[in-house]
C-alpha positions as CSV (number, residue, x, y, z in Angstrom):
1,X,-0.5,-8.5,218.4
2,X,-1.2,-12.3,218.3
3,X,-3.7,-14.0,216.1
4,X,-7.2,-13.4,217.5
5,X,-6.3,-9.4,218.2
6,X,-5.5,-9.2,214.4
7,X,-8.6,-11.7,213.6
8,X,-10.6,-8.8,215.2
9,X,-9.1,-5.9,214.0
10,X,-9.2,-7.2,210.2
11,X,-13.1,-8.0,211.2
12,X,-13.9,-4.3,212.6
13,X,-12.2,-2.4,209.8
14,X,-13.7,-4.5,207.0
15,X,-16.8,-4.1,208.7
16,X,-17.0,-8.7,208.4
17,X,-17.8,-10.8,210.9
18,X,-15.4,-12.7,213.1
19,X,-16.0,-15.8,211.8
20,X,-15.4,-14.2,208.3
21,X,-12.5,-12.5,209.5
22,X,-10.9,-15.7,210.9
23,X,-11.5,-17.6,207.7
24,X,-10.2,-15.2,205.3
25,X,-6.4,-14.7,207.5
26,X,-6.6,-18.1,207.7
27,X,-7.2,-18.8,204.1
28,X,-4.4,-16.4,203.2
29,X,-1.8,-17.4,205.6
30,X,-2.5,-21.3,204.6
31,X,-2.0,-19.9,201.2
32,X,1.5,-18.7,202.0
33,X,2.6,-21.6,203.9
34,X,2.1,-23.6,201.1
35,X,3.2,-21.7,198.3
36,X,6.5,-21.1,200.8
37,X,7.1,-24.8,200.8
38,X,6.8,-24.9,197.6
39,X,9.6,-22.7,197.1
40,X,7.4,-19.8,196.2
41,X,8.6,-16.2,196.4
42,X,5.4,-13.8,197.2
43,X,5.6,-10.9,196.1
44,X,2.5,-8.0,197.2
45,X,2.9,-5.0,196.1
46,X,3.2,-2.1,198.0
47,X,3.8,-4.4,201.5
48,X,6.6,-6.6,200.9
49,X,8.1,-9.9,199.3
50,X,8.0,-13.3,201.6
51,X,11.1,-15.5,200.8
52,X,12.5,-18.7,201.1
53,X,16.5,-18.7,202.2
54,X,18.6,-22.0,202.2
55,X,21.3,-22.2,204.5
56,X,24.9,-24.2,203.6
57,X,23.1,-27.0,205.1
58,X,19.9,-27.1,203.4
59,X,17.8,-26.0,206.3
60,X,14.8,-23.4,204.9
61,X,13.7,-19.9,206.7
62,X,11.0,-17.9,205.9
63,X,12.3,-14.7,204.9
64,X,10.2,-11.2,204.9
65,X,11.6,-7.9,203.1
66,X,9.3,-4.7,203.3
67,X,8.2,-2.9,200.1
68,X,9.3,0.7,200.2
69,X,5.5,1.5,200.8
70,X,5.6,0.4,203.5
71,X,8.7,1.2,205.0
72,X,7.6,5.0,204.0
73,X,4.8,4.3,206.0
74,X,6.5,3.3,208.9
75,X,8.8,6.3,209.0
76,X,6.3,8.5,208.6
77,X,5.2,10.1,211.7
78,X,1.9,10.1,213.0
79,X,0.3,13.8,213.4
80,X,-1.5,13.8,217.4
81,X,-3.8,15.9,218.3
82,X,-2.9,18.0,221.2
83,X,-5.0,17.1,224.1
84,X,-6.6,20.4,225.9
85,X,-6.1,21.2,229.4
């Protein structure tokens, strides 16, 4: 899913705007790029902890561990309705 799919998809189940939409990822992935650079660990609860990892020769990468929320989430499957002939 790139941006402007998830831009959409935030507006539509929030029941906001586009342009609201856009602004608010925006804001919050601005948010983590700076706190990240700032050597920030972010923790959200539930989702997952974004990291900064130093390599032996001081080069930085953004690092993301799932919460266990989520990873229970992801393993749990999804009931389908059965589709009538």
């Amino acid at each position: 899913m790139k941006r402007a799919e998830f831009v959409k998809a935030v507006a539509k189940q929030n029941g906001i705007s586009s342009r609201q939409a856009y602004r608010a990822v925006n804001s919050v992935l601005d948010t983590l790029r700076v706190m990240l650079s700032e050597g920030e660990d972010i923790e959200i609860g539930g989702f997952g902890t974004f990291e900064v990892l130093t390599d032996l020769r001081g080069n930085r990468t953004p690092f993301f561990r799932s919460g266990k929320a989520l990873k229970r989430v992801l393993n749990t499957p999804v009931e389908t309705e059965e589709q009538e002939d």
